[in-house]
N, C-alpha and C positions, 0 to 999 in steps of 0.2 A: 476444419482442415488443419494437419498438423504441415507445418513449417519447419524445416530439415535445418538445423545448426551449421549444417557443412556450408562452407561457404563455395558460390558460384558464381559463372559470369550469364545472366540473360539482358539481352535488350540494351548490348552497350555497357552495362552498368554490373558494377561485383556486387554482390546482393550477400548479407552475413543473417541470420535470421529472419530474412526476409526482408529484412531494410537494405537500401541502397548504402554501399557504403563508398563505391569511388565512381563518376561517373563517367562515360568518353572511354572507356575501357580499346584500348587498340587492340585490333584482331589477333595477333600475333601473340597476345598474352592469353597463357593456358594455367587451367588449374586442374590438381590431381589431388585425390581425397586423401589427407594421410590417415588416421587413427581418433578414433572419440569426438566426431565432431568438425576436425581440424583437417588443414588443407595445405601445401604446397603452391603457393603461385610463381610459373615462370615468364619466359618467351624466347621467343626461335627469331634470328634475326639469320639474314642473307648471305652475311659475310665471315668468317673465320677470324679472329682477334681476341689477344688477352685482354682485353679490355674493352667491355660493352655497358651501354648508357641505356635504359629499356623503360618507358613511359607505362606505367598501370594506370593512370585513371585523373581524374580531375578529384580534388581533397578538398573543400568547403565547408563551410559554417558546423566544422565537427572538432568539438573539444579534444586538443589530442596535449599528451606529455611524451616527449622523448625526450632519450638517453643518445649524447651525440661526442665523438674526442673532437672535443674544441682546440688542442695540439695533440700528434701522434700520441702523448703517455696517459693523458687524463679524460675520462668521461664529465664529462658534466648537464644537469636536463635541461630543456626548455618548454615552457608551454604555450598555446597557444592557438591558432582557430582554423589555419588554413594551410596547405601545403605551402607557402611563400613563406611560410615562417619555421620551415623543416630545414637545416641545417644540412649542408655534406657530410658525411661521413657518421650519419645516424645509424645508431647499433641497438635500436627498439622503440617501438614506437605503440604507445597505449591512447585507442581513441574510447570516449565515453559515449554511448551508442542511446541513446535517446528519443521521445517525440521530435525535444528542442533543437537535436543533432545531428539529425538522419534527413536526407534529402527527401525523402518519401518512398512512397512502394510502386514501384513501377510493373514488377511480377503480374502480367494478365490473368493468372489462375490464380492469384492471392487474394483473398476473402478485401471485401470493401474496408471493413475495419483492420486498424492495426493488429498483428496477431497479440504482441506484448507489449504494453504503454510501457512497463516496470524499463529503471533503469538496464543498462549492459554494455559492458568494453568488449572493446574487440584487441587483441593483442597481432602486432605485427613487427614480426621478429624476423631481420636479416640476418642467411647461415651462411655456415661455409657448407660448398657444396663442391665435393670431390677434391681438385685441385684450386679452385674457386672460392672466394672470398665476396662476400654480397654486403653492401651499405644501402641506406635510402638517403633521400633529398627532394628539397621541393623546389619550383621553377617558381617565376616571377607571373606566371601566367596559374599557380595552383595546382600543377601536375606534378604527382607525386612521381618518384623514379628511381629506380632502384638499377645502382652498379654493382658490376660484376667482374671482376678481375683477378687474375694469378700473379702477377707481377715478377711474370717471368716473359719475355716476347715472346720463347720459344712455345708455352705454354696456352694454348689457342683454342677455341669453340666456336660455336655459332648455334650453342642450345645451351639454355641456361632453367632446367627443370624443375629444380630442385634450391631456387638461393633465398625464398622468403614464403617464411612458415606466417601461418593467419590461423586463430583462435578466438574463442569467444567465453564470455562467461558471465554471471553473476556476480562472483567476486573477484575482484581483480587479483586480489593475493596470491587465491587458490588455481588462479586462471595462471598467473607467470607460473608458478607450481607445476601444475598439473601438465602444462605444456614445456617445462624443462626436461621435465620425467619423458616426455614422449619423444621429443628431440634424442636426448641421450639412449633412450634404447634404439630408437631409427638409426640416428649418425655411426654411433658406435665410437664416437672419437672423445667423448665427455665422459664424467657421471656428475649425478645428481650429490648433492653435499650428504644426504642423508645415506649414500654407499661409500663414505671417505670417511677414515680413520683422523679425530681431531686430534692436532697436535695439544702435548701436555700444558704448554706454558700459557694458553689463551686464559686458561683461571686462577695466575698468580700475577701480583702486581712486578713492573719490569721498567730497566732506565735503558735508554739505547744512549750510543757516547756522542749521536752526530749534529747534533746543537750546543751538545757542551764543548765542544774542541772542534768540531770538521776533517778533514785529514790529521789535523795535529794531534790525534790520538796516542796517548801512550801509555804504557803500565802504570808509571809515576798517576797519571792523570786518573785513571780509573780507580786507581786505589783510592785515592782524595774523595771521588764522586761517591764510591761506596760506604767510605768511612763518614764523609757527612751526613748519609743517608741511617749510617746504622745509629750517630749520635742521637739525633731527631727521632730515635725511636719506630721507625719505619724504614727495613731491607727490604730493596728487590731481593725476589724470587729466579728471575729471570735476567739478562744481561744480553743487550746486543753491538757487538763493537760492530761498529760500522767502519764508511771508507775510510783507509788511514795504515791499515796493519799490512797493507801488503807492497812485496817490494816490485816496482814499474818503473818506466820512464818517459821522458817528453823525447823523442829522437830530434824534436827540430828547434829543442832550446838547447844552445851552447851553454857548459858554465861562465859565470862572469857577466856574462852580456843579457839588457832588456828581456821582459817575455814578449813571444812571441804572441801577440793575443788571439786567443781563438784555438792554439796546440793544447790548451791542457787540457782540451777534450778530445786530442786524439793519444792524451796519453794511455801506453800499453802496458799489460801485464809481463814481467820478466820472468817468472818464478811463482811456483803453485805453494813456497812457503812464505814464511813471516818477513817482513823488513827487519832492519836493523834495528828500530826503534824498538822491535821485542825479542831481538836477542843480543846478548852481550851485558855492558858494567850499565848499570844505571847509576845515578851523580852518588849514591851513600856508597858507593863502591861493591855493592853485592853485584853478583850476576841472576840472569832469569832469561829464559825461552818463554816459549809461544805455553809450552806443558806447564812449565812450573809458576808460572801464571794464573794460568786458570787453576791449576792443585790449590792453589796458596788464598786466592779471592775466593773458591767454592768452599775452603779450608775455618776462613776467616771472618767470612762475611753472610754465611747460609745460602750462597748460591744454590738454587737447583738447577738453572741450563742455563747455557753459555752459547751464543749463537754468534758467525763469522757472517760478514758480508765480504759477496763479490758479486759480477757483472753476470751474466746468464751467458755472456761471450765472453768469462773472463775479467773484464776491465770494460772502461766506457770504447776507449779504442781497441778493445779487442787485445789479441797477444802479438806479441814482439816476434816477427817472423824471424828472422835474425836470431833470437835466444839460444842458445843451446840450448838450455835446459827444456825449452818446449817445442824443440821441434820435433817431437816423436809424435804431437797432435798436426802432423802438419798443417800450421796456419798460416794462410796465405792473405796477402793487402787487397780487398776488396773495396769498390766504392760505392755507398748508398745511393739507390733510386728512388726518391719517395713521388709517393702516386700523388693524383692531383688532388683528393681529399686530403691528402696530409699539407701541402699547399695553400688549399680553399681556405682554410680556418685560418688559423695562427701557426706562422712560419715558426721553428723551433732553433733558438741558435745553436743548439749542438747536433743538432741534421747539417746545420748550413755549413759548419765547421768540419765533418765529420764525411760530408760530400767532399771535402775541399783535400783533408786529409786519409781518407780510407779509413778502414777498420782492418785488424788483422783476424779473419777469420778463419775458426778452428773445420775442419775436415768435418764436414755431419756424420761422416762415417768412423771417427776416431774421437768425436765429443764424450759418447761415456766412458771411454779412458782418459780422460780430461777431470771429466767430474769425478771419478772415481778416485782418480788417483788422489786428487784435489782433498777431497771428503774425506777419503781413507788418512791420509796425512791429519786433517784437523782433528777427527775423531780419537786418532791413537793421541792426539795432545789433550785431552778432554772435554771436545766442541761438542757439546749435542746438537747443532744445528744450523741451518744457515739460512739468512735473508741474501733471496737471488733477484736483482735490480734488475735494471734497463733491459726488457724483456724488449719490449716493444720495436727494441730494433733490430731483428732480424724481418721487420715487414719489408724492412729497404732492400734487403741482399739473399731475395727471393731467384735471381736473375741466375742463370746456372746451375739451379740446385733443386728442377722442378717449381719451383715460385715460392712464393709467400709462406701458404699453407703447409706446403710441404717440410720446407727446412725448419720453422716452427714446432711442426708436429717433431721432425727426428730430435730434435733438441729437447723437447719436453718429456717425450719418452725416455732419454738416456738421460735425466735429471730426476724422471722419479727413480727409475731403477738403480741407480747411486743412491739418494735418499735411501728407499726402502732400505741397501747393504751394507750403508753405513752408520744411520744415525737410527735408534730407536723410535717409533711414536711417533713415524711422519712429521717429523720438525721440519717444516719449510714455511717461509714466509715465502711469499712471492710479490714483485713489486715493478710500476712501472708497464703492468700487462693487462691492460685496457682494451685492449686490439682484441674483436672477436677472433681470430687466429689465435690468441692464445685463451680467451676463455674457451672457447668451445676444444682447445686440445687439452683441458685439465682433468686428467684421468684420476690422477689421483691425490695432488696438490690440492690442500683442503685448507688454506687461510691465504688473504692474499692484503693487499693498501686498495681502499676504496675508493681515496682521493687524492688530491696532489699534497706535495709536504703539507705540515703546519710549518708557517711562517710567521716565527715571532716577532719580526719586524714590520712587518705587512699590515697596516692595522686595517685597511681594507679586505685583507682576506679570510679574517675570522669566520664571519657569519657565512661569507661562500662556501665555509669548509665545513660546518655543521649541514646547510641544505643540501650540495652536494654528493655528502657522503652518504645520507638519509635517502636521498632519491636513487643513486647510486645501486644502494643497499636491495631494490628492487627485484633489477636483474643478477648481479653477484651474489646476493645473499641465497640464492638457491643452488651455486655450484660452489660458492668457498664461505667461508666464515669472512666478513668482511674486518678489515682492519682497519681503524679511523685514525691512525699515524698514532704517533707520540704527540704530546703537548708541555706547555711550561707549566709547574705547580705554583712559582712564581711568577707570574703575567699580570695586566688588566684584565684580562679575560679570562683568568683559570678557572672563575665558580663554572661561566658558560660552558668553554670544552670539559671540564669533570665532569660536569651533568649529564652531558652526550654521554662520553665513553659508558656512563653509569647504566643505561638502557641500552646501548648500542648493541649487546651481547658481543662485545668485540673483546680485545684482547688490552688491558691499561696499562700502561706506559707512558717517563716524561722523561725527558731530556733534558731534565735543569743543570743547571753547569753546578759544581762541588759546591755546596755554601750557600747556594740560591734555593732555597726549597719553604712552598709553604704547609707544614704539617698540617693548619688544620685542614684545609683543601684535602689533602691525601689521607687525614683520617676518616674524612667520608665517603674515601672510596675503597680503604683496604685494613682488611681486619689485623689484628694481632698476630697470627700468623703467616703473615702476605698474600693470604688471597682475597680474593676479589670476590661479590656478590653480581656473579657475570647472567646476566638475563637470558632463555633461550633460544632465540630468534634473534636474526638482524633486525633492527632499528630503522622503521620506514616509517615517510608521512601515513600519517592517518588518511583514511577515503575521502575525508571531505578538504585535503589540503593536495591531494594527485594533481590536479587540476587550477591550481593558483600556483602565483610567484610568491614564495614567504622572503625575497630578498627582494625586489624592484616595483612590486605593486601599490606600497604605502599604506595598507592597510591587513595584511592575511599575516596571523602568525602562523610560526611553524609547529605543528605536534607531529610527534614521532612516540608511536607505539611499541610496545614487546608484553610479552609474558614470560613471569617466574611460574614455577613449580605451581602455587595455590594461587596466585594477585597478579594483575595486571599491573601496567608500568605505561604513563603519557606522559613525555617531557614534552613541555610549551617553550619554544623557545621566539625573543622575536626579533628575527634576522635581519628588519628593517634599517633604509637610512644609513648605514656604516660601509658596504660597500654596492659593487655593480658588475653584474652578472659580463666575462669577456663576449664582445661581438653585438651587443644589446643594449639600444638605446632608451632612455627611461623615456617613461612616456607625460606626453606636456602638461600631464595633469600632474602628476608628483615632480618635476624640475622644477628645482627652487622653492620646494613647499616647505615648509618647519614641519608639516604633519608628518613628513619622511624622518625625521628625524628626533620625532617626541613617540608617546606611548602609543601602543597597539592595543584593541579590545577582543575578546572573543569566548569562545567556550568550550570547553570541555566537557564527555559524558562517560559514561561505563562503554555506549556502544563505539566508541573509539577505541576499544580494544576487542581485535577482528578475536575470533573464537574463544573468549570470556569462557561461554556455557560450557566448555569441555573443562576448563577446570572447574568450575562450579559445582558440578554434582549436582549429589540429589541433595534436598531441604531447600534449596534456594530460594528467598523470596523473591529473587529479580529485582530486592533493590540493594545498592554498593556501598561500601566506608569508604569515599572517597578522603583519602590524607595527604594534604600539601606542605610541600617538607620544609620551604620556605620560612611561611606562615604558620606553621604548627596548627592550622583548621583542620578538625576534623567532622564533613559532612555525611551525611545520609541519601542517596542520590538513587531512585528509581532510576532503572540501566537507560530507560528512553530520555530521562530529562539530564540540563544541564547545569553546570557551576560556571560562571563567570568570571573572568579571570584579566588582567591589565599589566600591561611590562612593557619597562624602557625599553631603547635600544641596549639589545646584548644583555637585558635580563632575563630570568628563566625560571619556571617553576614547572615542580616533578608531584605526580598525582600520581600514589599509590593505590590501585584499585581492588579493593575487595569483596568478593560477594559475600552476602550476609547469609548465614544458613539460620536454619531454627532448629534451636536444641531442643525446647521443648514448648506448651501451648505460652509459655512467659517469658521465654528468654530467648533470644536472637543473637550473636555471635559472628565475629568476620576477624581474624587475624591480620594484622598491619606490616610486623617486622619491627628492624632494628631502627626507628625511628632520626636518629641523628646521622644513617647513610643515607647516599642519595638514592637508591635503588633500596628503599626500606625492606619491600616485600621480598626481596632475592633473600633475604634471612630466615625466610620461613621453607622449613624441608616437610612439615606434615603438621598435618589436625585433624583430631578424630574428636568426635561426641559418645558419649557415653553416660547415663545416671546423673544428669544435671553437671557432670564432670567435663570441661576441655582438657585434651590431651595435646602438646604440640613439642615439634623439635624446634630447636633455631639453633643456625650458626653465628657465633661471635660474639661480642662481648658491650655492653652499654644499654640503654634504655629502651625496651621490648614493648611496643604498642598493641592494642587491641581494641575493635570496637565493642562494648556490650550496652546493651538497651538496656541493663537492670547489673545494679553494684554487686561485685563478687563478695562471696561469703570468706572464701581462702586462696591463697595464692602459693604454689611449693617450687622453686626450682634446686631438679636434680634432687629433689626425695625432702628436701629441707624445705620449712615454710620461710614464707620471704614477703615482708610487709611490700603493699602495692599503692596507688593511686588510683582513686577517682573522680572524673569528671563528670557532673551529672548534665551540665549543661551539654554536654555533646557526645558522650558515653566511652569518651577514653581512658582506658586499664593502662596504666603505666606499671613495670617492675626491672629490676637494677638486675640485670644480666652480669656477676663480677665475676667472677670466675675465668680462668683463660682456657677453659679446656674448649676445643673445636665445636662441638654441639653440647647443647642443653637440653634438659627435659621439664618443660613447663606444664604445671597441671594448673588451673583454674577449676574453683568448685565452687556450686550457687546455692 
């Protein structure tokens, strides 16, 4: 008997390949078939309300991971076994569908044996659905529950059809994939990342100003930052001045007297151009604008983009109704309502601030002459771009303007369409936009912040920010390129965060203040010419880490997978012991143990890089040159078996993975890369075999790794012979990449 994918409700019970997968199922919940497999689950309640609370089922003894904003701006995961441990305001949720996991087969026409013992997830993903906005959560009694609200009163249902998509699969990867893609042509209010245009600067290394200074951003100050940056031998490519450049106000701080505490987050935007601080005498007596600014540092320093930040409303409080200058947007003083999952978690003190003082908000029907105008001005001074913040709060001032969804969506829309007319290459960052309201409206917004800042003084929040932004990377990484913040090059932690950004395929960037920088750090993540060895895929745990805490458990480290061009890429990180996941109490087996806080053991294989075989080709023995950048080992690793591996807290080691081809019945072959980066294999652009001959490209400059089973007879790069090394004991080719031209041409001959 074949057993139908599409999931269903018999017997009480929602049944997903013919396992049970929620039990106690209430009448009232319907499901309708969407596309390949997958399904729509709703329910119809009695009464008319923006705001409905709707029971699916009883959730037990099934492995699940969700993605939850544990405050309005930020997602962060949880894993764990039972609906009572599903969080408010969950925006995905992946169960591991198993013998071990499944309640059983309750299906009276279903064959006595199981149809499939083999592993499988089931993905359940709350949408937005019309004007509607859907999360899940779980109750104390194990019922899982899914809300549904517009977050407008006026804005009302009592059928809720269409708010929680269900899928299933074999691979979990291909499974979030596969059902992003389906969502996005259903919805019609998304795309998928692989139909968005990447902005240029994700693969040049970049400083953003807003650790080095905060608001107190200034020409004087940037220039400093650059100039130390160019002494050290390493320019950004890229620049983002963050908050600071633009002129606002506090209306309820008088001069002279106390702050008011709690107003300077309702401070407003004045003026869509530059403060003071960028135009007029700087102290040597010259003058300079916002233009001759950027001429002069892209002039002086190799700038290629220059990116502005502002608020997605503006500023954090929104615009200065009052302003002349802005009341052609007519902005009007509104006051945030945040719904009770913004509540349920962690209260946010610039909601509580910003309830107290309003926001001034711009007209959704006059917002793209806001942006436009806004954009058109930075671009005619040389901006190629801009990071757009605190997105997240337009979920509050939904009330008036059709709800949540809606004034979201107008906003997003008239954000890219300014984008698009102003700035070349889709340059937006987006930040602060965690809320399914704004992922599921990014049409065309194609990089975005994966996690909350890095905080260099935090020293609890290191390792959360690496787990995080990896599990994070899940759901994000299929509609934007994920962004793992900036970091310090000078920190305790910098080897850790350089190693992430190194695989993350994310965009690198630090924020060290002028003077503060450590070059060797940033020479292992950016070439000679400021780019980066940027991997192609977001940076996500590995399959066999979905399912474990790499921060609170005391024993699971974290790997986080990608692939380059030719070679896989597993960073081992162990996030143990250093801090504590918000809202989650450790458990009495690790409180108080020294083992939370000494080494972690585990392993590593070739099969922890999900689709290996599609770069592998043909010749493949199926077995790896696994190279640990660390350690400078380089093993031999059949794809099924593993290498062993042990790290403090907050140490980390990067396993470049290569499959071994055969060149001929004696000689075997797997290309490494630029060995002294962290992401080695991102240096390798091709390699062909031919007549006992390797042919290969590489980008950048230093020492060019290779596995060979049998010592090269000659080594040439770029037409010249060029003396090599070998290692017989573990078969690594070393040769001296000197040259600074952008690619090389490596020939190897046996």
């Amino acid at each position: 008997m074949t057993i139908s994918a599409v999931p269903v409700i018999k017997n009480g019970c929602l049944m997903v390949r013919g396992k049970v997968v929620l039990t106690g199922v209430p009448e009232n919940v319907v499901v309708s078939p969407a596309s390949a497999g997958s399904a729509f689950i709703g329910a119809n309640s009695t009464t008319l309300s923006s705001h409905h609370v709707f029971n699916l089922g009883v959730l037990e003894d099934c492995k699940f991971m969700c993605l939850f904003l544990a405050k309005i701006w930020w997602m962060i995961p949880r894993v764990g076994n039972s609906a009572s441990e599903i969080p408010m305001e969950t925006q995905m949720l992946l169960l591991e569908a198993g013998e071990e996991s499944i309640v059983g087969i309750v299906d009276d026409d279903s064959p006595t044996e199981p149809a499939n013992d083999n592993k499988f997830y089931v993905l359940v993903l709350p949408v937005l659905d019309g004007a509607f906005r859907t999360t899940l959560q779980g109750t104390p009694s194990n019922e899982l529950q899914f809300c549904y609200e517009s977050g407008d009163p006026e804005v009302q249902t009592s059928q809720a059809l269409e708010g929680v998509f269900v899928n299933s699969g074999d691979n979990p990867f291909e499974l979030i994939k596969d059902s992003i893609k389906i969502l996005a042509k259903h919805k019609g209010t998304f795309s998928h990342l692989e139909t968005k245009k990447a902005p240029a600067h994700l693969d040049w290394f970049g400083w953003c100003t807003w650790d080095a200074f905060y608001t107190e951003v200034s020409p004087k100050g940037i220039k400093e930052g650059l100039q130390s940056f160019k002494e050290g031998g390493i320019s950004p490519k890229f620049l983002i001045i963050d908050d600071g450049w633009q002129e606002t106000t506090n209306e309820y701080q008088k001069e002279g007297e106390p702050l008011v505490e709690g107003t300077q987050f309702a401070t407003r935007l004045t003026d869509i151009k530059e403060n003071s601080k960028f135009r007029g005498s700087e102290s040597d007596g010259s003058t300079t604008n916002l233009k001759e600014l950027i001429h002069y540092i892209k002039e002086n320093y190799g700038l290629k983009y220059v990116y502005m930040w502002h608020a997605l409303a503006g500023y954090w409080g929104g615009l200065l109704a009052t302003s002349e200058a802005l009341k052609k947007y007519s902005p009007k003083l509104e006051y945030p309502v945040q719904s009770p999952g913004n509540i349920g978690n962690i209260r946010d003190v610039v909601f509580d601030m910003l309830e107290k003082y309003g926001v001034g908000v711009i007209d959704p029907q006059k917002v793209f002459d806001f942006y436009n105008d806004m954009h058109g001005y930075l671009a005619s001074s040389g901006v190629d771009g801009v990071k757009v913040d605190v997105q997240n709060l337009l979920e509050t001032l939904g009330s008036g303007h059709g709800g949540r969804v809606s004034i979201t969506k107008k906003y997003h829309e008239a954000l890219d369409e300014s984008i698009e007319k102003n700035f070349r290459d889709n340059n937006l960052i987006c930040c602060m936009c965690h809320n399914s309201d704004s992922i599921f409206s990014s049409k065309k917004s194609a990089t975005a912040r994966a996690s909350e800042d890095f905080m260099p003084n935090e020293p609890t929040f290191q390792t959360l920010h690496i787990a995080s932004v990896s599990f994070n990377s899940l759901l994000l990484g299929e509609i934007i390129v994920p962004d793992w913040d900036m970091f310090h090059s000078n920190h305790n932690t910098a080897e850790f965060h350089a190693a992430a950004r190194a695989l993350g395929g994310c965009p690198v960037y630090v924020s060290d203040k002028p003077g503060k920088h450590d070059f060797k750090i940033l020479k292992k993540l950016v070439l000679l010419d400021g780019s980066v060895l940027r991997a192609k895929y977001a940076g996500r745990p590995t399959r066999d880490c979905l399912f474990v805490d790499p921060v609170m458990d005391g024993k699971s480290l974290l790997k986080i997978w990608n692939l380059n061009k030719l070679t896989g890429v597993v960073g081992v990180f162990n996030c143990q012991g250093a801090g504590s996941w918000p809202m989650k109490q450790a458990a009495e087996s690790t409180k108080n143990s020294s083992a939370a806080a000494t080494s972690c053991s585990g392993c590593v294989s070739p099969l922890d890089v999900e689709f290996l075989d599609e770069i592998a080709g043909e010749n493949w023995t199926e077995d790896c040159a696994m190279y640990a950048f660390n350690s400078g080992s380089l093993s031999r690793v059949p794809k099924s078996k593993t290498v062993e591996v042990s790290l403090g807290v907050l140490q980390c080691e990067i396993f470049t993975v290569s499959p071994i081809k055969v060149l001929n019945e004696n000689i075997q072959f797997a290309p490494i890369g630029l060995i002294h980066m962290y992401n080695s294999g991102g240096a390798v652009e091709e390699c062909s075999f031919k007549d006992s001959v390797v042919r290969m490209k590489a980008r950048g400059w230093g020492l060019f790794g290779a596995y060979s089973s049998v010592k090269p007879s000659s080594c040439k790069v770029d037409s010249k012979d060029e003396d090599f090394s070998y290692r017989s004991e573990d078969g690594l080719v070393t040769v001296n990449l000197q040259s600074e031209s952008s690619f090389k041409e490596i020939e190897i001959a046996f």
